[in-house]
N, C-alpha and C positions, 0 to 999 in steps of 0.2 A: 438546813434540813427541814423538811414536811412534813407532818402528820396528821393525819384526819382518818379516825377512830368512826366504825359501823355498829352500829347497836342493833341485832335484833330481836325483841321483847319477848315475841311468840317464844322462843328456844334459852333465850337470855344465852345470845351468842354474841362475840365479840369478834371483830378480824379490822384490819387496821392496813391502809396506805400512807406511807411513807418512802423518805429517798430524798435524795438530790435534783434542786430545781437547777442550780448552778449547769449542772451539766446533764440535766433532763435524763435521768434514770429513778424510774420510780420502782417500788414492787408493794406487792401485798400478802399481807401474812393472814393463813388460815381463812381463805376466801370462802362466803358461804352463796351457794347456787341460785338465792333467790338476789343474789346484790353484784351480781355480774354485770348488769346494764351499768348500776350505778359507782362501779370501781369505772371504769373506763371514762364514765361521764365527766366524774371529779376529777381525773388525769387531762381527760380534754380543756378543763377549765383552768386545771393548773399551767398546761401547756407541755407537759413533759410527758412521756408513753410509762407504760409500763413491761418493765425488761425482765421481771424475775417475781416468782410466786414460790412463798416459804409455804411447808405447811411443818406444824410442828412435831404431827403424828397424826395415823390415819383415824378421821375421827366417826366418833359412833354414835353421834347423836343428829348429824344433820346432814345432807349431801354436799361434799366439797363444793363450790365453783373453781377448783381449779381446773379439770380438763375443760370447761371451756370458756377461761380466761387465757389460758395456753393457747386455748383456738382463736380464741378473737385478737391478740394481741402480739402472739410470735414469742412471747416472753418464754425465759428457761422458769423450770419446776427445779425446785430444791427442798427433797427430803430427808429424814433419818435415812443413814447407810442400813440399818437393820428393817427399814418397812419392808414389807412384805406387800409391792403392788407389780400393777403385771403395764407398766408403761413408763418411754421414756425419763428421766429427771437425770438431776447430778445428786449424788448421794454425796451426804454431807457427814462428817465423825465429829467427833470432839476437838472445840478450837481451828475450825478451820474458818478463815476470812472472806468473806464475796462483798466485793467492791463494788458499789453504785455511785461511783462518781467519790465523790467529801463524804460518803455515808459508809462507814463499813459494819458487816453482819458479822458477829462471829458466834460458831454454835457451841454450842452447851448441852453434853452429853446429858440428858436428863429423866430416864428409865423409870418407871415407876406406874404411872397411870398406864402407860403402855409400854415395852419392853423397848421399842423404838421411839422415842421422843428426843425433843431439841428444844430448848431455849434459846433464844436470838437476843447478844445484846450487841446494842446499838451507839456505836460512836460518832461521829461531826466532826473530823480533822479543821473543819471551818471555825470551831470554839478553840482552835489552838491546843488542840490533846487529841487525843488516840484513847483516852479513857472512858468508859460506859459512861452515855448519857441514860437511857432507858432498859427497857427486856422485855422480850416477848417471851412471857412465862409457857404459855398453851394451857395447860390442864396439867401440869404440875403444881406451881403455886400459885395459888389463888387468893382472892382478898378477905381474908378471914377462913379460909380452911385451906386443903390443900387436896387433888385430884383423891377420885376413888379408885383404886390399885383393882378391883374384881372384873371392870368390862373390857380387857382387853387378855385377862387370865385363862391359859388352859390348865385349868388345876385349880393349886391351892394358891390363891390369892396373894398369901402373905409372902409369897417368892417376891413379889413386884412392888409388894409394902416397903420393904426391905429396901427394894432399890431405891425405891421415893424418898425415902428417910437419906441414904446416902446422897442423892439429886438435892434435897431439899438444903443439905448443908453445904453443899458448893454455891447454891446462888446465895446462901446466906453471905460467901465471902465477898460478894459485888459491895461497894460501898452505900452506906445511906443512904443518899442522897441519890440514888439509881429509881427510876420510876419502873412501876411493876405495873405492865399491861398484860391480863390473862386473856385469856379466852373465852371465859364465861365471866356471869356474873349475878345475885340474888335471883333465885327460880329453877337455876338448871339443876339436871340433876345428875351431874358428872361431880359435884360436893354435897357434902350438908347442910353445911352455914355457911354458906357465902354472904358477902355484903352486897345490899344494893349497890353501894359505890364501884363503882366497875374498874377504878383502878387507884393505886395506893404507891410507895415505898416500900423500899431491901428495910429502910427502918424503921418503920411503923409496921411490917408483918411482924419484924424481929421481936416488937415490943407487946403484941396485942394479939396479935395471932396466934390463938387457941391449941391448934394444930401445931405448934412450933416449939409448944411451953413443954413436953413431956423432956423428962429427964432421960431418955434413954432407947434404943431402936425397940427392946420389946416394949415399953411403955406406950409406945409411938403406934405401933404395931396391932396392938390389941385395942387402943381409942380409935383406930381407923377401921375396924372390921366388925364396929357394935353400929345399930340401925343405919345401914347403908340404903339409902332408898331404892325403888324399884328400878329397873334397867332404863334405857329410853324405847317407847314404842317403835318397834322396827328395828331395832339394833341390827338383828342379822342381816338384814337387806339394807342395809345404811352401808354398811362395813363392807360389803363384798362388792357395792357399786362406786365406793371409795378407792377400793382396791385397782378394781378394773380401769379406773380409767377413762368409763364411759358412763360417769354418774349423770352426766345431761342428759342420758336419756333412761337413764329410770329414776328420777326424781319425780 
């Protein structure tokens, strides 16, 4: 299996190609619209196409590149069963598996930052197991805090706090030694403290992660809803061009 991780500074965004070279299916999780040339580039160079675009939940801080990595590539889109967007994908639930060759996906109900999110963890039948090597967290847990439950809220927030806290103890049950790749990382402001470090361990959050220490869902609950930073500029027109389908042309 491959991986080759995109950083970008401006948004402190995070989206990630990987997949199977053996059998040349690659995909990319949480594509952002300014790194469209260069997911294709690095699939060119690796020599394998790209057949499938994850995202983890519809996001509100930067315009997808998914619809048009879908257009430049032929690849399927796979989202939360619960997003709420108005274009084809395959909707995906909790625990179900999409095969890239030796690479398999499987999602991880994980509600909370947004009502529809998924976790992707990632196994290698090529290491001789079916067991998570890695996780595409998105904007649930992150490295040193964990997503902010308000921007994807109609209401009162702490409905989807709640859910995070339940999201948050399921991937606590991935083993140690499971690598945690989120989707953001120090700067954005989908958390509060995040870590520069853009990606960590299930056992180093377990251990150090602030966010993880409270004893209890309202303890947890009530430390996520005190200074929450400001929204992202544009949130509303971020979200509804994510939605549509047609974020390549209003970006």
């Amino acid at each position: 299996m491959i991986l080759r991780p995109f950083l970008v500074e401006d948004t402190s965004c995070a989206s990630y190609l990987f997949g199977c070279t053996s059998q040349h299916m690659l995909a990319v999780v949480d594509p952002h619209a300014d790194l469209v040339d260069r997911y294709v580039e690095a699939a060119a160079a690796i020599g394998s196409p790209i057949v499938a675009v994850f995202e983890t939940h519809i996001q509100a801080d930067h315009v997808s590149g998914l619809p048009a990595l879908v257009e430049r590539t032929g690849a399927t889109a796979y989202l939360p069963e619960t997003a709420d967007v108005e274009f084809e994908h395959v909707a995906l639930v909790d625990d179900e598996v999409v095969e890239l060759g030796n690479t398999l996906v499987t999602s991880i109900a994980t509600p909370g930052h947004a009502p529809g999110h998924l976790a992707y963890a990632v196994a290698d039948r090529r290491r001789g197991t079916t067991e998570p090597w890695l996780v595409f967290t998105g904007d649930s847990l992150l490295v040193g805090d964990v997503g902010r439950p308000d921007l994807h809220a109609k209401g009162d927030p702490s409905t989807l706090a709640r859910a995070l806290y339940g999201s948050l103890r399921k991937l606590l049950e991935l083993p140690d030694g499971v690598v945690v790749y989120p989707s953001h990382f120090g700067g954005s402001v989908c958390g509060r403290g995040l870590s520069g470090h853009p990606f960590s361990t299930i056992g180093f959050e377990r251990l150090y992660n602030p966010a993880l220490q409270h004893a209890d869902v309202d303890a947890f609950v009530d430390a996520l809803l005190v200074d929450v930073p400001p929204p992202p500029a544009n949130q509303a027109l971020i979200v509804a061009a994510n939605r549509s389908g047609r974020a390549q042309e209003s970006a």
